[in-house]
C-alpha positions in Angstrom: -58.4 -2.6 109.8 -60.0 -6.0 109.9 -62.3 -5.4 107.5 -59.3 -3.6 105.0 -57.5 -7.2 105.9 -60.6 -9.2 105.0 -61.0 -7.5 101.7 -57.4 -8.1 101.3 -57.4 -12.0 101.6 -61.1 -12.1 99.6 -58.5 -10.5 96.5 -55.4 -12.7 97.1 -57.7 -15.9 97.1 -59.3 -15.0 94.0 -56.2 -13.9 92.7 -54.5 -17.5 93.6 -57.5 -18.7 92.5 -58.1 -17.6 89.1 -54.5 -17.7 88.7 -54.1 -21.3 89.3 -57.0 -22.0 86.9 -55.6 -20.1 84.1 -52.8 -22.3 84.4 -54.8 -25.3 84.0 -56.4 -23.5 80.9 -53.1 -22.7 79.4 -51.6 -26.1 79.6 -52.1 -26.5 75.5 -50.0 -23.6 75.7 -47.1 -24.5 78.3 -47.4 -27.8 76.1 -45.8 -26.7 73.4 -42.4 -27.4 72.6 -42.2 -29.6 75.6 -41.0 -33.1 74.6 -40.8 -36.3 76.6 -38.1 -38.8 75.9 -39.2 -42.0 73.7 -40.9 -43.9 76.3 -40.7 -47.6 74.7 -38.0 -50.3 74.5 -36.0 -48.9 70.7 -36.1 -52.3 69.5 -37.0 -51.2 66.2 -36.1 -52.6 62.6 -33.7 -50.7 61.9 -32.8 -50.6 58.2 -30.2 -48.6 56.3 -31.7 -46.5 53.8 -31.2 -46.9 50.0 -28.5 -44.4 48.5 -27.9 -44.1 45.3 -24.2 -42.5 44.6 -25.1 -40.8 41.6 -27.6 -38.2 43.4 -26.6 -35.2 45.4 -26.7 -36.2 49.3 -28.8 -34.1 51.4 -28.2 -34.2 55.6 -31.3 -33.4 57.4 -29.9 -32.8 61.3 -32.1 -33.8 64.5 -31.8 -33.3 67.9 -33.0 -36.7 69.4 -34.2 -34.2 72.4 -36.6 -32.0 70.6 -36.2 -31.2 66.5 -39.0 -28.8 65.2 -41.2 -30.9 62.9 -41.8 -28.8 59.9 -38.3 -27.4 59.6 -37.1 -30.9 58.8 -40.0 -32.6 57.5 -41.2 -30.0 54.4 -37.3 -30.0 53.3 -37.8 -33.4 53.7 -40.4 -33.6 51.5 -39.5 -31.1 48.8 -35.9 -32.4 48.2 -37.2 -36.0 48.0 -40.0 -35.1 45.4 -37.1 -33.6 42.8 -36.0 -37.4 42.4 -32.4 -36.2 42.4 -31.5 -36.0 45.9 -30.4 -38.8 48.7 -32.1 -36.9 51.7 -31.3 -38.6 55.0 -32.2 -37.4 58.6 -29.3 -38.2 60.4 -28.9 -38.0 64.3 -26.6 -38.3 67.0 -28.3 -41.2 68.7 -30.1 -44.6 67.1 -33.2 -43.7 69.1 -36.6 -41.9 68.1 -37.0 -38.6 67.6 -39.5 -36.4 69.5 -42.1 -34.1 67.0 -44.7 -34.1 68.7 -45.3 -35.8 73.0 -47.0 -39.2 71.1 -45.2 -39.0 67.9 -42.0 -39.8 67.1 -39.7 -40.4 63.8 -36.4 -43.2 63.6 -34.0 -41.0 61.8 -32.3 -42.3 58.9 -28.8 -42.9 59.8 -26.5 -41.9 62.9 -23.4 -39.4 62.1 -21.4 -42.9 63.1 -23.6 -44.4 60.4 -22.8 -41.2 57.9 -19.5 -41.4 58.4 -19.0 -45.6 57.7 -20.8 -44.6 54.4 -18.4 -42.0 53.5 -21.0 -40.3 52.3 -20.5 -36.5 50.8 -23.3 -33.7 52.1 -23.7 -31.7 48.8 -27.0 -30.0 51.6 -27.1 -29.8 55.2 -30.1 -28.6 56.6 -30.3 -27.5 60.5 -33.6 -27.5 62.1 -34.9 -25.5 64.9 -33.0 -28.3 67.6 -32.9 -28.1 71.7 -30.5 -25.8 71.7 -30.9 -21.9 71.1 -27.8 -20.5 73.1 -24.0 -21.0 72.8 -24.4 -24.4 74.8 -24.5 -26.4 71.4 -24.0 -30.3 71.2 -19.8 -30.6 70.9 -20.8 -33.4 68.8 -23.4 -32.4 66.4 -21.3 -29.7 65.8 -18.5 -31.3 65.1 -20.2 -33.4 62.5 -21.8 -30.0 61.1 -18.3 -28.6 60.5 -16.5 -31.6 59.5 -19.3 -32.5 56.3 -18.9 -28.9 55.3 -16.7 -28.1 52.1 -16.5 -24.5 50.1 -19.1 -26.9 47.6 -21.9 -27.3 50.1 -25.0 -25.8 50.9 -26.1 -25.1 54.0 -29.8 -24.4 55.1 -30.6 -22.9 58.5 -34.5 -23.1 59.3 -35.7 -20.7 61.7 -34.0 -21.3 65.2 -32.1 -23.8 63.0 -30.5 -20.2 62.4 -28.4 -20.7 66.4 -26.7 -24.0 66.2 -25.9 -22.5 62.2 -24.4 -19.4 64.3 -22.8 -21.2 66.7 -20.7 -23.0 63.8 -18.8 -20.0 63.1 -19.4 -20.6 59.3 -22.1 -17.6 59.2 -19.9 -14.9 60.5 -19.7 -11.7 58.6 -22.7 -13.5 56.5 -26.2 -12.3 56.2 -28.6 -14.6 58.5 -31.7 -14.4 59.8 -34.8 -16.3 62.3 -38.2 -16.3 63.1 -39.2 -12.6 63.7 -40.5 -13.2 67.6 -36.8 -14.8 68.8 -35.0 -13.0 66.6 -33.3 -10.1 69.4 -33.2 -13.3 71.6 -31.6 -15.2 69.4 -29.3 -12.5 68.1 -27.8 -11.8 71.5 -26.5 -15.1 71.6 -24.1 -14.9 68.3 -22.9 -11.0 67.3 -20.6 -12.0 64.7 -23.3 -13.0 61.6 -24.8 -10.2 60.2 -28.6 -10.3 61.3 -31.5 -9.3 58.7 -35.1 -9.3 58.8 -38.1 -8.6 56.1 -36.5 -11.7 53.9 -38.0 -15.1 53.9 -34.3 -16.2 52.8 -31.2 -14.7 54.1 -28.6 -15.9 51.4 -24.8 -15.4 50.9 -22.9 -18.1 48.6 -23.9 -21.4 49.6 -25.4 -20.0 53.5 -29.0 -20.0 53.9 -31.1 -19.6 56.4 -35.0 -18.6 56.5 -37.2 -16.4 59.0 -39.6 -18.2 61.1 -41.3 -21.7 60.4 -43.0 -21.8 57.1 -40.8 -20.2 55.3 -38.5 -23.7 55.1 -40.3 -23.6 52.1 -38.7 -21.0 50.6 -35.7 -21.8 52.1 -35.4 -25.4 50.6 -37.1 -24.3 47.0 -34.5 -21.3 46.6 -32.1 -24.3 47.6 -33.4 -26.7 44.8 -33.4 -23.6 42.2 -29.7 -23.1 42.7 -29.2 -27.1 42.6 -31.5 -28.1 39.2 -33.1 -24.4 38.0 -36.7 -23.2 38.1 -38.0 -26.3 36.3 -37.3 -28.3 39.0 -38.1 -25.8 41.7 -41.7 -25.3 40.1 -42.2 -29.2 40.1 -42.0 -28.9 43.5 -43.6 -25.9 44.3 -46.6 -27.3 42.3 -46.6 -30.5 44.3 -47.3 -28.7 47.8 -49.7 -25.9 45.7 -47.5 -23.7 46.6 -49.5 -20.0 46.7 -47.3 -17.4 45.0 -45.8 -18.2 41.2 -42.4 -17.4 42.1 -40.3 -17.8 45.3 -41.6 -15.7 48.2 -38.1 -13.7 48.9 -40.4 -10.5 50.8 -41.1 -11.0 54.4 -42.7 -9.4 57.2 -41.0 -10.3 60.0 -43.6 -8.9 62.9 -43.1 -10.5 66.6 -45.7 -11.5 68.4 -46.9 -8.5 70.9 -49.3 -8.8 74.3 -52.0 -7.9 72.2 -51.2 -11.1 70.3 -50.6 -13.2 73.6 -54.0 -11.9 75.0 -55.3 -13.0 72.0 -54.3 -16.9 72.7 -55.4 -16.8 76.1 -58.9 -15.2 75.1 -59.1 -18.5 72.6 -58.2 -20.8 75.2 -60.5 -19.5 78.4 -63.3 -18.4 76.7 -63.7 -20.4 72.8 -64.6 -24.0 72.7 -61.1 -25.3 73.2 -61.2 -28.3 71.1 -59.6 -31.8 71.1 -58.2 -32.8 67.8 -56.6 -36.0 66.7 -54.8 -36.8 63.3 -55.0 -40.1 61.5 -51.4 -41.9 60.8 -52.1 -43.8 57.6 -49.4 -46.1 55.7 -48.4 -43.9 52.9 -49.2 -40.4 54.5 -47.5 -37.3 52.6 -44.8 -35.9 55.3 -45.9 -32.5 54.1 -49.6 -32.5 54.5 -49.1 -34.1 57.7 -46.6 -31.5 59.2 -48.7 -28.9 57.9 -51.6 -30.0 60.2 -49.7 -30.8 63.3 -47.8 -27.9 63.4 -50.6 -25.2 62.2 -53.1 -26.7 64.5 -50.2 -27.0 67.7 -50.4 -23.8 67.5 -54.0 -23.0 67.7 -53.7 -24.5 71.4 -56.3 -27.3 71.2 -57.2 -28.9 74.2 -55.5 -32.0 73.3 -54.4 -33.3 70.0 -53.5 -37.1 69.6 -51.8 -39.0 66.7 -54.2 -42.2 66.2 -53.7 -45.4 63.8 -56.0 -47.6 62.2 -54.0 -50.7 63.7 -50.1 -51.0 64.5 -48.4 -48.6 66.4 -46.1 -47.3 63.8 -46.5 -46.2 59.8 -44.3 -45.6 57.3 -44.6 -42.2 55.1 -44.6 -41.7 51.7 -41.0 -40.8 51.3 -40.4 -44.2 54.0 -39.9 -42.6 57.3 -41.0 -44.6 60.2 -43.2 -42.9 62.3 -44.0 -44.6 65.8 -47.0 -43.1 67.8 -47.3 -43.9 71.5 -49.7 -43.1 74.3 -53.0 -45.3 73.5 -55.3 -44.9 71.3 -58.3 -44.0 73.1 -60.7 -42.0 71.4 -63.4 -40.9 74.1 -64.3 -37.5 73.7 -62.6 -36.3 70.2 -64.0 -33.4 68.9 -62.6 -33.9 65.1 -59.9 -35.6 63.6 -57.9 -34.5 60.5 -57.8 -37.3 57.6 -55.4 -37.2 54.5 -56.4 -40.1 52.7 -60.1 -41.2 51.0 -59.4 -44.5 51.8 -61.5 -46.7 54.4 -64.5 -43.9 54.5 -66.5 -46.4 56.3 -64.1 -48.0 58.5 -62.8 -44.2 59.5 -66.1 -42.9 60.1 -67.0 -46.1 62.4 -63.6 -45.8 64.2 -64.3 -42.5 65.3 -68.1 -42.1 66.3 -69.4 -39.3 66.7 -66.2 -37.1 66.2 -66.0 -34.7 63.2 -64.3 -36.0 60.4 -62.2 -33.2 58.8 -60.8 -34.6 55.0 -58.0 -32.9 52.6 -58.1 -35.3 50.2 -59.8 -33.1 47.2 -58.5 -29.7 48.5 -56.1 -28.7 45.7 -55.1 -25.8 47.9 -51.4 -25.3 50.7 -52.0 -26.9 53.4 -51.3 -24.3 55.7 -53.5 -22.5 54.1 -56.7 -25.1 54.4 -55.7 -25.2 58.0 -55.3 -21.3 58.4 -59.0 -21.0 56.7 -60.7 -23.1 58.9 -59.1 -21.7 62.1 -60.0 -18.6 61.3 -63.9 -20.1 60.7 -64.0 -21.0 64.3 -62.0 -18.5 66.6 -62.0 -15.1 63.9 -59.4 -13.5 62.0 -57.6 -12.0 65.1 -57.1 -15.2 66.6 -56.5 -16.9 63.3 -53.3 -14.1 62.7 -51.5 -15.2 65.9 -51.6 -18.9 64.4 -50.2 -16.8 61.3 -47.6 -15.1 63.5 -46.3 -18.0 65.3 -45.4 -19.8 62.1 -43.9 -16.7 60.9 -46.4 -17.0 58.0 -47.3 -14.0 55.7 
């Protein structure tokens, strides 16, 4: 008996044990999705955007809790590089909005803001926000619902696809989400009609997309409908977009344990890397999403936002990002670069760490990022990556 009982508490401890350090490994995992509040003092300059009445208004909505970065920055992007659009990312609150635990964006205008303006959505876009149940912000909604007329469009990304639900405008509509909440999601809201194997879900002026990437499709089907294919292939060239026509086909395949053991195989036994990304005045919101979010989810060991000086930079399309939590650089593995400026200056900021550059890859981003992941952790590894953006 005592030697069953030793035996016994030898197993526990090393259960407890190995448990407690897998946790540890895992915390790039638990990480994501996990926001902190903006930590600073919001005094910020904060400037109305320019509007120009005789372009269509798009409404980007974000949660100032936690907004999923590419499914508003790429809309972002694309309806800004058509030159016909007003695109505005409007909030509840006047304070920073969470991407990523050190990076944050000052949205464009509050709904009070919005609504002074008068301003007319023609587009509302809806994000993957906090909220993925029937507990939806009375007020976001509201503003949702009140800026919707029989002439605008409405563009659900992802888990965007909820608080779209939760509206009431989607029922008895085709909609759809990323393949790996979908049941989840579904649950919550029985009165849309829910499809998969589209990258688009599309009735009248509803849209909503499958999983992350595929706000792509979403906002370039969007852009077709506004200004025809002419416009739409402008912008699909812009990003390199890889297929000559809109992507409407979809495999929507949830992520399985095999999948999952996958990850944790990457984290415990790979080189778990720590990655940083360059902020640099001018930096293309597309590009830039494309790295965070890709590499977010290849579970890094850390991944910091750095600057060559102030604390905050302006994009190309003039959203102020504000990065916080230091900018310490000991022990970087590589950091990601999207300009050829200040070679030199880079190279000697960073030391010893491995300077990864995009600026001559004519190539998707997701795609440069997908290749190189798949370099250094294998094609199984690199398909979960694939998986959790929803990305085929």
């Amino acid at each position: 008996m005592k030697k069953f009982k030793k035996i016994l508490f030898i197993f526990l401890s090393t259960v407890i044990v190995a448990g407690a350090a897998l946790i540890l490994l895992l915390q790039p995992v638990i990480a994501l999705g996990q926001l902190p509040p903006y930590p600073g003092d919001n005094k910020f300059d904060w400037k109305k955007p320019a509007y120009d009445p005789s372009k269509k208004t798009v409404f980007i909505i974000a949660d100032n809790k936690m907004t999923e970065m590419f499914d508003m920055l790429a809309p972002f992007y694309l309806f800004n590089i058509t030159g016909k659009l007003n695109v505005f990312i409007v909030t509840k609150e006047k304070v920073p909005v969470g991407i990523k635990k050190d990076l944050f964006i000052l949205p464009q205008l509050t709904f009070r803001e919005a609504d002074s303006m008068k301003l007319v959505a023609d587009v509302i876009v809806i994000p993957a926000l906090s909220k993925r149940d029937e507990k939806q912000d009375p007020v976001l909604m509201s503003f949702i619902k009140d800026h919707f007329t029989p002439a605008t469009k409405i563009l659900a990304v992802c888990d965007g696809a909820s608080t779209a639900a939760a509206t009431g405008l989607f029922d008895d509509k085709p909609i759809t989400c990323h393949a790996s909440d979908f049941e989840t999601v579904r649950s919550h809201f029985p009165k849309p009609q829910w499809i998969q194997q589209v990258s688009v879900a599309h009735s009248g002026n509803l849209y909503s997309t499958a999983g992350v990437s595929n706000a792509v499709e979403g906002a370039l089907m969007v852009i077709n409908d506004l200004f025809g294919s002419e416009i739409m292939h402008v912008a699909a060239n812009e990003i390199h977009y890889p297929h000559p026509e809109i992507l409407t086909d979809h495999l929507s395949t949830a992520i399985q344990f095999g999948d999952e053991f996958a990850a944790v195989t990457k984290v415990i036994i790979k080189k778990n890397r720590r990655l940083g990304l360059l902020l640099q005045e001018g930096i293309n919101e597309f590009e830039m999403v494309s790295i965070l979010d890709t590499y977010n989810r290849s579970f890094p060991k850390s991944f910091k936002c750095f600057t060559m000086a102030d604390t905050t930079v302006h994009t190309k399309f003039g959203l102020t990002l504000v990065r916080t939590g230091g900018n310490d650089r000991k022990e970087l593995d590589e950091v990601h670069v999207l300009s050829n400026d200040n070679r030199e200056a880079i190279n000697a900021m960073f030391g010893t760490a491995e300077v990864i550059r995009y600026d001559t890859k004519k190539q998707y981003p997701i795609d440069a990022c997908l290749e190189r992941i798949g370099k250094l952790y294998g094609d199984k590894f690199q398909n979960v990556v694939k998986l959790m953006l929803d990305y085929n």
